[in-house]
C-alpha positions as a Python dict, from the first residue, in 0.01 Angstrom:
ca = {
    (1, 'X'): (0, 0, 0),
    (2, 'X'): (-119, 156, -329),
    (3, 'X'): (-498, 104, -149),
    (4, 'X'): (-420, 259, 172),
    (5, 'X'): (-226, 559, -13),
    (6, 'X'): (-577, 622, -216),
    (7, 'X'): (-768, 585, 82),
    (8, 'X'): (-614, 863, 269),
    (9, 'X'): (-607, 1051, -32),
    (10, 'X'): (-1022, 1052, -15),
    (11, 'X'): (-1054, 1121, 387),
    (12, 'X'): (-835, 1439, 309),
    (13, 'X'): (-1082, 1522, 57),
    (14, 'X'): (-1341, 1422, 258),
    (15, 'X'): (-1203, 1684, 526),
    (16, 'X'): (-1177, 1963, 244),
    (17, 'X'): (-1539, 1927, 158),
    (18, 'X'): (-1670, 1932, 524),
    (19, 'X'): (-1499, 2249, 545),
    (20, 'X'): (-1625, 2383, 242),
    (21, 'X'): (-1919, 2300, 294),
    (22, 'X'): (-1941, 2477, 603),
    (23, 'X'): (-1779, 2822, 433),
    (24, 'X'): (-2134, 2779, 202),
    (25, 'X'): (-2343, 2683, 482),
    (26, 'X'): (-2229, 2998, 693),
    (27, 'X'): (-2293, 3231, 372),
    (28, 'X'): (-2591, 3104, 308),
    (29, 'X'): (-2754, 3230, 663),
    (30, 'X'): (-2597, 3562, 630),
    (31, 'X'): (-2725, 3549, 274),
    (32, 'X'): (-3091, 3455, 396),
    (33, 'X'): (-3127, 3767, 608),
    (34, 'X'): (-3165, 4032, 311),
    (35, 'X'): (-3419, 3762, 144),
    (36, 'X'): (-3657, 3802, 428),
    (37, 'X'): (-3852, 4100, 539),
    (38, 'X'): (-4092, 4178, 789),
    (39, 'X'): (-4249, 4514, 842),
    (40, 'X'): (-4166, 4503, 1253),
    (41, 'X'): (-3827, 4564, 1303),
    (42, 'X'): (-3772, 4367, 1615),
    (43, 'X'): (-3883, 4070, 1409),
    (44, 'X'): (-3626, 4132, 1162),
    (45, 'X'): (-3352, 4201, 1447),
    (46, 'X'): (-3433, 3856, 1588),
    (47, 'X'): (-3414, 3650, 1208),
    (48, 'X'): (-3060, 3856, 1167),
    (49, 'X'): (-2906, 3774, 1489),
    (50, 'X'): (-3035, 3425, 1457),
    (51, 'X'): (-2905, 3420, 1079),
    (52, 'X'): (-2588, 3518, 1240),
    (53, 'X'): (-2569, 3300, 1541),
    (54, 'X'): (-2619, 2973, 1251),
    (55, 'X'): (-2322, 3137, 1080),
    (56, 'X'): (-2127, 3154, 1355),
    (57, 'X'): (-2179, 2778, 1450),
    (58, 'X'): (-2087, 2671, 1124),
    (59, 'X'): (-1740, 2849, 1153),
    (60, 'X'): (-1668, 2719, 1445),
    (61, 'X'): (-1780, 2356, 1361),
    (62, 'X'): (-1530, 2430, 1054),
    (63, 'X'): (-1220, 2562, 1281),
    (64, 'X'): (-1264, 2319, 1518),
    (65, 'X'): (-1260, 2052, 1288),
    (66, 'X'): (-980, 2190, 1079),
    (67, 'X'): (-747, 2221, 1430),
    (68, 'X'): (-809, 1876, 1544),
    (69, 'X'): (-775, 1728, 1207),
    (70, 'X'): (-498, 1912, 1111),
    (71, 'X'): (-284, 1802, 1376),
    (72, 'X'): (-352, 1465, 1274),
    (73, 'X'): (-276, 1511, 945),
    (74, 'X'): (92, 1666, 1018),
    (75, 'X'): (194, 1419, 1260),
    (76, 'X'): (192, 1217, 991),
    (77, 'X'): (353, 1429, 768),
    (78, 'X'): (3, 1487, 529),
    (79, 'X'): (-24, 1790, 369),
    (80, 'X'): (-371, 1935, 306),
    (81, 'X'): (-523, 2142, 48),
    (82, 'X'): (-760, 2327, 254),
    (83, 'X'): (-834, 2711, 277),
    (84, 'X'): (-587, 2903, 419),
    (85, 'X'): (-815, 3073, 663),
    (86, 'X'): (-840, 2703, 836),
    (87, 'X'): (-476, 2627, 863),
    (88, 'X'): (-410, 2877, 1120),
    (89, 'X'): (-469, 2906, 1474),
    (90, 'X'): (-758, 3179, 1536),
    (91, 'X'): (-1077, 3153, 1380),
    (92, 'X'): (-1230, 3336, 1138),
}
């Protein structure tokens, strides 16, 4: 019992991770955009929006995980220790 308590202990930390990992993964395109200049400006419109369109996806990879795990996780009466922002409904 003491095995199977540990081992759901580590797939909710598992779960944490994934979503923190996506949190870094989405700042880290929006970070890349002010790294990278190019003299044309529709150049640098396109590496922004697609900077921002890999941001998005990583959000919403994160909230969609977070909603179907966390639904999981309170039917069986788990509590996790994720971000706030991922315990509610909407998405960020």
């Amino acid at each position: 019992m003491h095995q199977w308590e540990e081992e759901v202990q580590l797939v909710v930390e598992e779960m944490r991770r994934i979503l923190c990992y996506m949190d870094w993964r989405s700042h880290y395109w929006r970070s890349l955009v002010s790294k990278r200049e190019v003299l044309d400006a529709t150049v640098n419109e396109g590496i922004a929006a697609y900077a921002e369109k890999q941001a998005y996806i990583a959000q919403m990879m994160a909230h969609r995980f977070s909603q179907r795990w966390l639904s999981v996780l309170e039917g069986h009466c788990i509590p996790p220790d994720w971000p706030v922002h991922y315990t509610s409904s909407t998405p960020v």
